[in-house]
N, C-alpha and C positions, 0 to 999 in steps of 0.2 A: 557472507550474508549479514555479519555484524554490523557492519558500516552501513547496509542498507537499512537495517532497521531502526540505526541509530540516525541516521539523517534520510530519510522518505523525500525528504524535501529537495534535495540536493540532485542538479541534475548531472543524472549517471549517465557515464556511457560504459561500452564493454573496456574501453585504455581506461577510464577512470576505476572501475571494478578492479579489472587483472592488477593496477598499480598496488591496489589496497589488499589483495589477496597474494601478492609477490609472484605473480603465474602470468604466464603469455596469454593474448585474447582467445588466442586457440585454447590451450589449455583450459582456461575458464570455463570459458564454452561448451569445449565438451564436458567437463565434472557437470556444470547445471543442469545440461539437457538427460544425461547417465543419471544421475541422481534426485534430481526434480522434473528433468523432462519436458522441458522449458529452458527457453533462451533465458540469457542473465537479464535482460530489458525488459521480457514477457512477466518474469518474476519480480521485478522493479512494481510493473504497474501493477498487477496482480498481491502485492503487497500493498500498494499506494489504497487500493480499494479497500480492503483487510480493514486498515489504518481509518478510511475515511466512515466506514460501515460503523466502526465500534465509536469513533468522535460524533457521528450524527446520531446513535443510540443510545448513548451515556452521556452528552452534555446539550449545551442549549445556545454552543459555538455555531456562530451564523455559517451559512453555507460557505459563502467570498473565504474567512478564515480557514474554515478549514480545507479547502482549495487551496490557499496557501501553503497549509501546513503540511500537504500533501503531495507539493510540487508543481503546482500548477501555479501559471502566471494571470489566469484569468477567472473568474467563476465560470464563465460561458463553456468554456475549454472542460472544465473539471466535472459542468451537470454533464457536456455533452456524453465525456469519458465514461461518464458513470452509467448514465443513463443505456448506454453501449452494453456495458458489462453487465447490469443488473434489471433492464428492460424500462425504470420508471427513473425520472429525475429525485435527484438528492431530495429533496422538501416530501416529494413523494412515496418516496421510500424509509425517511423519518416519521412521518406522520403512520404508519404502516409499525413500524416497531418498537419497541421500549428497550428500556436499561436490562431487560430479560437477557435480550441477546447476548450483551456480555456475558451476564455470570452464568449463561448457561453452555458459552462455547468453549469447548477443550481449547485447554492454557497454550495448546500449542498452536494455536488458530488466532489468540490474542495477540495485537500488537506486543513487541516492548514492553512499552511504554504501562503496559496495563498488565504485567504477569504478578503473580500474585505473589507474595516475599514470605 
């Protein structure tokens, strides 16, 4: 889960995963699904959201960026993902929340990128 959190952006597969975890794809797989309950790919993007929730609540990074920053090659691709996940487009769902979210979600819910030192 380190390597995922440390690159969001990076496209994973389950061989890219298993490599970085020294574990076969089966192995992987079932630890994710046993302990998170979730495929390693469902947890990929399921973090990817996490990641893009707290950049469009706490900064003023354009939507395309953080689409990028998130793994996605398009903004089109990353409102649609969102918009999937969360029922409103990214602009949508910034406009809707503040910098609250962050500092009011358990650290274990924060990206990374955002835990608190």
């Amino acid at each position: 889960m380190k390597a995922i959190h440390t690159a969001p952006e990076r496209k994973w597969t389950v061989a890219d995963l298993a490599v970085e975890a020294a574990a076969s794809r089966s192995l992987l797989d079932g630890r994710f699904r046993n302990v998170l309950g979730l495929s390693p790919i469902r947890y990929v993007n399921e973090w990817r959201m996490r990641v893009a929730q707290d950049l469009l609540a706490t900064t003023e990074v354009t939507v395309a960026a953080i689409a990028r920053r998130v793994g996605y090659d398009s903004e089109e691709a990353f409102s649609r993902a969102f918009k999937r996940a969360h029922g409103q487009s990214p602009s949508l769902w910034r406009a809707g929340h503040s910098a609250i979210w962050s500092s009011e979600s358990a650290p274990a819910m924060r990206p990374a990128t955002q835990q608190p030192r």
